[in-house]
N, C-alpha and C positions, 0 to 999 in steps of 0.2 A: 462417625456414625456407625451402629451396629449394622451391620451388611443381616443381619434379620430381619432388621424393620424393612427392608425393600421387599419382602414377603407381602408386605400391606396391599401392594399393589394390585395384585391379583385375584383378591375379592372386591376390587371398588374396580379395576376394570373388567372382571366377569358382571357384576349389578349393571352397568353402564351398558351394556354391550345386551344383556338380558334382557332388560328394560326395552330397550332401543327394537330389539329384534319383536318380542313380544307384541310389541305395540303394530309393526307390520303385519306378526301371525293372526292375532285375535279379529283385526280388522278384512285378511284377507277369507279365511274362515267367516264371519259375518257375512262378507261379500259373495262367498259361492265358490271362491278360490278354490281348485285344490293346493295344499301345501304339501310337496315332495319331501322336504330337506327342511329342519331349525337345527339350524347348527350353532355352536358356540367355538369360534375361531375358525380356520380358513385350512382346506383340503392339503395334505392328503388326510382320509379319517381316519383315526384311531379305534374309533367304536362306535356303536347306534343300536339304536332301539326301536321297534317298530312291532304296532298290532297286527297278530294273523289276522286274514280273512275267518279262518274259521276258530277263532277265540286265543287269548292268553297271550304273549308277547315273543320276540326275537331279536336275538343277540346277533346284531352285524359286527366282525371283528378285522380290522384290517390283515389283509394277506389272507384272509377266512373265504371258503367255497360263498358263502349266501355272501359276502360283501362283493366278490368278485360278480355276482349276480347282479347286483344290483347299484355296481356303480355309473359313474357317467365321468363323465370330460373335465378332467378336475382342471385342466390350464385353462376352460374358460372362467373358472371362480376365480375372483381375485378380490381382494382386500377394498378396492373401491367402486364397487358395480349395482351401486343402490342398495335394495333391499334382497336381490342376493348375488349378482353382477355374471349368473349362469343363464343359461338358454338351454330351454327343453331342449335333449338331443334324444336320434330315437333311441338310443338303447336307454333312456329314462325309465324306470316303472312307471307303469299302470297303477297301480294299486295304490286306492283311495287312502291309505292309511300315511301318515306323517313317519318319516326315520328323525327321531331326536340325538343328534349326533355330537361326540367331542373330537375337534379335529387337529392336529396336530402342528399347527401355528399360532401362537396363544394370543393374535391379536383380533380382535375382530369379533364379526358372525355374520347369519344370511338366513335370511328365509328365502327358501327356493321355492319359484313358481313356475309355469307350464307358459308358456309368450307373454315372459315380459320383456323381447324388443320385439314384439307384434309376429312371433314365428306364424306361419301359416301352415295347420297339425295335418289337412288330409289333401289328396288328389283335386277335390273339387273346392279346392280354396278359401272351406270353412274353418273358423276356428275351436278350436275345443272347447265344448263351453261350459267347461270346470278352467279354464287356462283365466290368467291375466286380461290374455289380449280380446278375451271374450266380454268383458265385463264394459258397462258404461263410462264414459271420463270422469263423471263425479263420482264412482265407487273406488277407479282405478287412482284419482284425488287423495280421499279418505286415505288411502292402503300406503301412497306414497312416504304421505306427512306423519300418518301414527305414529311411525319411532321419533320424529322427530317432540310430536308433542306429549310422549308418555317420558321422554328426557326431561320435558319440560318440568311435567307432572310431577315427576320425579326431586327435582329440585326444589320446588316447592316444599314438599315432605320432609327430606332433608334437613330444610335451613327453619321447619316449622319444629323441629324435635334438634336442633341446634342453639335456635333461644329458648326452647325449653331447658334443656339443660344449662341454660346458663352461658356468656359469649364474654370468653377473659378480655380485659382490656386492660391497659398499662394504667396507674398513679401518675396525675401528670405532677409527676418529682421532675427534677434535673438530675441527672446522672453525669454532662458530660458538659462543660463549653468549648466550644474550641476557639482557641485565642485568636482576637485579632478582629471574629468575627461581630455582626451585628448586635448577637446576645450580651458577648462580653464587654461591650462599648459602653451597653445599657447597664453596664453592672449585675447583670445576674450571675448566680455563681451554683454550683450542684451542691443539689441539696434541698433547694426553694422549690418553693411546690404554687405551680401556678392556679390562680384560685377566679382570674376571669380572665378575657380580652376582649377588648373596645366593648367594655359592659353585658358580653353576653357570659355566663357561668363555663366555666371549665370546669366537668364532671371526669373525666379522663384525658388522656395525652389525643387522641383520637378525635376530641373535640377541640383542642387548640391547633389541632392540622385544618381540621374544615373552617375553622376560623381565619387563618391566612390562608387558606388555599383561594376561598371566597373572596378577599379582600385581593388578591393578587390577581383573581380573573377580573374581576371591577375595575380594576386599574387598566386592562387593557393593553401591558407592555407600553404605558404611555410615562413613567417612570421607571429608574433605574431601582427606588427602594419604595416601602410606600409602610408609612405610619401604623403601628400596632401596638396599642395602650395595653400592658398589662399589671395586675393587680398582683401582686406575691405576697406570699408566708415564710419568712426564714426560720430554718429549725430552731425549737425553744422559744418560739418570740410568737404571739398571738396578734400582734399588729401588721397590717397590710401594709405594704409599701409597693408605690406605682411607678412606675418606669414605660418610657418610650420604648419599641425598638423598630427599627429602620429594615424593614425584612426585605431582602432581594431578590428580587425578578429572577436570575440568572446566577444562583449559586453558583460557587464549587463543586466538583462530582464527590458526590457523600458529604457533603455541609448541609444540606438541607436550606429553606431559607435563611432562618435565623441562625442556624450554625449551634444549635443545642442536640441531644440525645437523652433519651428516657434514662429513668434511674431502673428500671427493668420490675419493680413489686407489680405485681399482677392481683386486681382481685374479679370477680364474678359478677356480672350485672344480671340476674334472671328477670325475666318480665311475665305476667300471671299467666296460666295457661289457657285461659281461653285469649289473650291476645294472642300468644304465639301462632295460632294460624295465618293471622292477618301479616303479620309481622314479615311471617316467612313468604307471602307472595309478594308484599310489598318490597323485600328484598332480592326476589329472584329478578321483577322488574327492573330494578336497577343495577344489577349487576348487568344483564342483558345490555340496558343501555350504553354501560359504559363501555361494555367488549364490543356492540357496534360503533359507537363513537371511537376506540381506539383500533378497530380495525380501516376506516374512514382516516384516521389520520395516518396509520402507515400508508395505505394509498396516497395520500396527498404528499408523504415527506415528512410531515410534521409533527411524525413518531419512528425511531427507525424502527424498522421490520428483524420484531423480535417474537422467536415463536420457540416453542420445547415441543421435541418429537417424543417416541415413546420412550427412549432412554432418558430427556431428560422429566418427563413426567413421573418414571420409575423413582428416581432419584429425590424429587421434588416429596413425594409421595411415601417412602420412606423418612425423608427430614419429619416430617408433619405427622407422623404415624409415633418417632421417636416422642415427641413434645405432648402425646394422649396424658403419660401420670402426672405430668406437672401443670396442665394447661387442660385438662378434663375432654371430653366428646366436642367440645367446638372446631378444633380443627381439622379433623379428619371428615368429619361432618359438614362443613361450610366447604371443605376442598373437593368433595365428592360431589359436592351439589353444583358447585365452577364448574367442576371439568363436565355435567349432565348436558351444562347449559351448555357450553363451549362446545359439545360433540352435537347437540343440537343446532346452534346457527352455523357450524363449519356445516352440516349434513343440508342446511333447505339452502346455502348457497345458490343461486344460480351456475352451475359448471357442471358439463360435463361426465357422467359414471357417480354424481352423488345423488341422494332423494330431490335435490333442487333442481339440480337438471334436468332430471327425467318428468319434474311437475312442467317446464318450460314445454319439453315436449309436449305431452299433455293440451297443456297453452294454444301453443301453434296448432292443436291437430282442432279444438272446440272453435280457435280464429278461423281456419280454413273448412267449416263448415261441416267435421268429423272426417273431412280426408284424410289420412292418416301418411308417414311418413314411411318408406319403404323398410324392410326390415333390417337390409344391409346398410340401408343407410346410419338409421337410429345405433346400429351397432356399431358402425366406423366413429361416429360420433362420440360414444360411450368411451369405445376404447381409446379412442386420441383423448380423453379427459383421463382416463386409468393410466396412461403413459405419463402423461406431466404427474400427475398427482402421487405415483410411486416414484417418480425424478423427486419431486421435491421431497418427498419423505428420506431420501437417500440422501439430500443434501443437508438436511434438517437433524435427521443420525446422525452424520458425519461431524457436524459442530458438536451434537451433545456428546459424543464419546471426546472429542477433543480438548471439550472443557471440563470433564473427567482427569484427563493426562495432567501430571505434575509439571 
């Protein structure tokens, strides 16, 4: 792969990362919030921008006199501390005006606000009531979830200008049998162009998957193979010819059930543009589905626990970015809108330092009648979730660079 296409990366996780934060900012500004700090990636900062009081704009520059003015406690920002994982400190400015800042770890972002782990701003143990911790539980709600559901939104959009463009899918040719197996028992050979199974039409290779994927869930694991009638075209011959095949619960690793492979022609399915909207939320739902249904079964065991950190997303990300001239805007487009979603349900989790967490708080504070949870505490809590959750990030790198190595 051209080691340029991993460039791709960095405008679909700057959008993601935008999106996500935006959706915090717009909401907390609605709410009354002051917003300190939008940053795009994680302290120390490189640069910012910020309105005078008395008109026209300013250039904060790292190691610069006005930045050393106006900075704060960069090691309580960390990569997983909600929607900016900082605490008003005092040397924070005052001043009502937003610093729009690029920070010098390229993962990430934050909206910083004034007690969001419930600081308490003066002597007489009022809150500030431009801060977070000033605001009602259903504003402070709203503020939590936004990034989560402008991801959401996001995706939508995406996969809505994805089957616009048109969504490649494979010719369901044969390309490949592998001998021995269920296919080649049945006699089919590459080349043959599958044209139904068990009488429903095969329009692409993608529709004879859902056809025994379906038929194999029905069964239950209550056979070892389970019957799938198909209808084929062999090259030059306009006659169908119908064959059994015996498709397997419990392939081989890379055999697939039936033990066949695509012959790889690709062409373009577009569908009209005014369905394309519907289309694309109908698909963000189901993708969602099936990322909680397969996180649900790593929990149980009954998928291993298999995840890609930022290296192997990078990677992942560049493949997908290579295949745009031959395979059009579907894949960079469809991959951008997965990982919206993905950064979305990993983000309203229930745990600790993510936007799920901090709504759990929240929770607890509307059960207990708005007593709310001491400041140190909420923070001890935060931080034991930001300690695993950058453990596991370091274990999660560690494989992906490894399965990099020759």
């Amino acid at each position: 792969m051209n080691n340029w296409y991993l460039l791709a990366a960095i405008p679909v996780f700057g959008l993601l990362v935008l999106v996500h934060e935006f959706g915090h900012f717009i909401t907390a500004k609605w709410a009354g919030i002051r917003v300190e700090e939008f940053g795009i990636g994680f302290p120390p900062r490189i640069v910012g921008l910020r309105q005078r009081d008395e008109g026209g704009w300013e250039v904060i520059w790292m190691g610069g006199k006005r930045y050393e003015e106006d900075t704060y406690d960069s090691r309580k920002q960390t990569p997983f501390s909600g929607t900016s994982g900082g605490v008003s400190t005092p040397d924070t400015p005052k001043s009502n005006h937003t610093i729009y800042s690029i920070n010098l770890i390229p993962i990430g972002g934050f909206v910083r606000m004034p007690g969001e782990n419930g600081d308490i701003n003066d002597e007489s143990g009022n809150y500030d009531s431009q801060s977070f911790a000033a605001k009602s539980a259903g504003k402070r709600l709203i503020v939590l979830v936004a990034g989560v559901t402008m991801n959401v939104l996001l995706a939508m959009v995406l996969f809505t200008f994805a089957f616009g463009f048109g969504e490649p899918n494979l010719v369901p040719q044969i390309g490949k049998v592998v001998p021995g197996s269920p296919a080649a028992t049945a006699g089919i050979r590459p080349g043959d162009t599958i044209v139904s199974a068990n009488n429903q039409p095969v329009k692409f290779f993608s529709d004879l998957q859902s056809i025994v994927n379906a038929e194999l869930q029905a069964d239950k694991n209550q056979h070892a193979t389970v019957p799938v009638t198909l209808q084929i075209r062999r090259p030059g011959s306009a006659e169908l010819i119908s064959t059994t095949v015996n498709v397997r619960e419990h392939p081989p690793a890379g055999q697939g059930p039936m033990g066949i492979e695509a012959g790889g022609k690709v062409v373009f399915d577009s569908i009209p543009v005014w369905q394309a909207p519907l289309r694309g939320v109908q698909y963000t739902f189901q993708i969602t589905t099936d990322f909680l249904r397969a996180i649900g079964q790593m929990i149980t065991g009954a998928l291993p626990f298999q995840v890609a950190g930022p290296v192997g997303i990078v990677r992942i990300t560049g493949e997908v970015a290579q295949s745009v001239p031959s395979e059009g805007w579907w894949p960079i487009l469809s991959l951008t809108a997965v990982l919206s979603l993905n950064l979305a349900i990993i983000n309203i989790l229930p745990f600790p330092a993510l936007d799920g967490g901090r709504v759990v708080l929240v929770l607890i504070e509307v059960l207990r009648g708005g007593k709310r949870l001491r400041p140190e505490v909420e923070g001890m809590i935060n931080f034991a979730g930001m300690l695993m959750l950058l453990t596991l990030m370091v274990v999660i790198t560690f494989f992906d660079v490894r399965n990099l190595l020759p």
